[in-house]
C-alpha positions, 0 to 999 in steps of 0.5 A, a space after each residue: 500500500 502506499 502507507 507502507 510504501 511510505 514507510 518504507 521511505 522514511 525508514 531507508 532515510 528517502 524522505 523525512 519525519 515530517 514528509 511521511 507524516 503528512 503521507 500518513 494524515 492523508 491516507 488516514 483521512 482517504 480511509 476514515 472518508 470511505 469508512 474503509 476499516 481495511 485500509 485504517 487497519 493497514 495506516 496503523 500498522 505503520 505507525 505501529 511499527 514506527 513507534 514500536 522501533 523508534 522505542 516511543 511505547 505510549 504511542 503504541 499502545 495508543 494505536 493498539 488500544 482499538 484493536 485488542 477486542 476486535 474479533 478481525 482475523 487480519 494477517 497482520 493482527 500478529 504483528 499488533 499482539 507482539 508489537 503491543 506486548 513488547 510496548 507494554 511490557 517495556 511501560 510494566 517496567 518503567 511505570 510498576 502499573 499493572 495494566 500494563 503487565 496484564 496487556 504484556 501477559 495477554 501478548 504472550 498468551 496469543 503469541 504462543 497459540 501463534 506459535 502452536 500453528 508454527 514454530 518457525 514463525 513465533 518462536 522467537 517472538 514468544 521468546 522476546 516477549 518472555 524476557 521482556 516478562 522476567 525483565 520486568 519481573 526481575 528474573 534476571 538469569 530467565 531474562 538472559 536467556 529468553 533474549 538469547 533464544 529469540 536472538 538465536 531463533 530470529 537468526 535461524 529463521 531468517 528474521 532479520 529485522 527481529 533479529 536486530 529488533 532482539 538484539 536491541 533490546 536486549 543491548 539495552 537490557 545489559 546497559 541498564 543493568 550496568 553490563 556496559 560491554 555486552 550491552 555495547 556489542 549487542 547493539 553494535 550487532 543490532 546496528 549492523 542487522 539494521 543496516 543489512 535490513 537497509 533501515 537507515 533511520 534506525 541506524 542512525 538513531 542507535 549509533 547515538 545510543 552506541 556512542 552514549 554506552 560507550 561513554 559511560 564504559 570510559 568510566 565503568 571498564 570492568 562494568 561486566 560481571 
């Protein structure tokens, strides 16, 4: 669609913020004007996924949020659990509201019936969720390696873009428990799995976040246990 065809634009860095926005208020107005639930469903899918790797939580939910009782069976309703329990789960988090972890568990619940019909396909989508689950929870050692099975699992099958998405978080999840070096190398990786993904955006915006790790590592050097 030409959303997504946006999208894609801004992501490999063809155009701005600014310009897909404005493509995204034009295509959100064309569906709500023909009450075409299809194509509004598809607009915000978009803006799901550019929230959801641009680390803006709240702005997920807020897309997801009129979705989660609909009894639809879009294809891409997969996607809205497992980006919707990554968002909220990361919210649990940093707010303790337990909203939050109710919408993280209910994710995960529907990703493992996903991965009941194929493996191949959710495995490591259940598995990113479940150490985002013991992040939260404080389960440190199952959060390890939960995010070590949805690396290994994205790579085996391909998934190159949940891959880097697995590596990021997980990057994130060592540097904001004072393990500056893994931290550093799995967003480096995620850096790279980006790139290779052509998401040019993102890498731009994550070698930031590289560059203030590696900064905080010139004053932790023996910050890995």
């Amino acid at each position: 669609t030409n959303s997504t065809y946006g999208l894609v634009n801004y992501l490999v860095g063809m155009i701005s913020r600014d310009d897909y926005i404005m493509r995204y208020k034009e295509l959100k107005a064309i569906a709500e004007n023909t009450n075409n639930g299809v194509v509004m469903f598809q607009v915000d899918m978009d803006q799901i996924f550019l929230h959801l790797f641009q680390r803006e939580y709240a702005t997920v939910l807020d897309f997801t949020e009129k979705y989660r009782s609909l009894k639809g069976k879009r294809i891409l309703d997969m996607l809205r659990v497992f980006f919707e329990g990554i968002a909220a789960l990361n919210l649990c988090r940093s707010t303790r509201e337990e909203k939050y972890r109710t919408i993280g568990h209910a994710a995960i619940d529907r990703m493992q019936w996903f991965a009941s019909l194929s493996h191949w396909n959710f495995d490591n989508k259940v598995s990113l969720l479940k150490a985002e689950l013991h992040y939260a929870d404080g389960n440190h050692a199952l959060a390890v390696s939960e995010y070590e099975a949805a690396i290994k699992s994205a790579y085996h099958n391909k998934f190159l873009h949940e891959e880097a998405l697995a590596c990021e978080l997980y990057g994130h999840y060592c540097t904001e428990n004072e393990m500056m070096d893994e931290g550093s190398n799995q967003l480096k990786k995620a850096c790279q799995q980006y790139h290779e993904w052509c998401a040019l955006t993102k890498v731009d915006s994550l070698r930031i976040t590289i560059d203030l790790v590696i900064q905080r590592r010139v004053f932790k050097p023996n910050s890995d246990p």
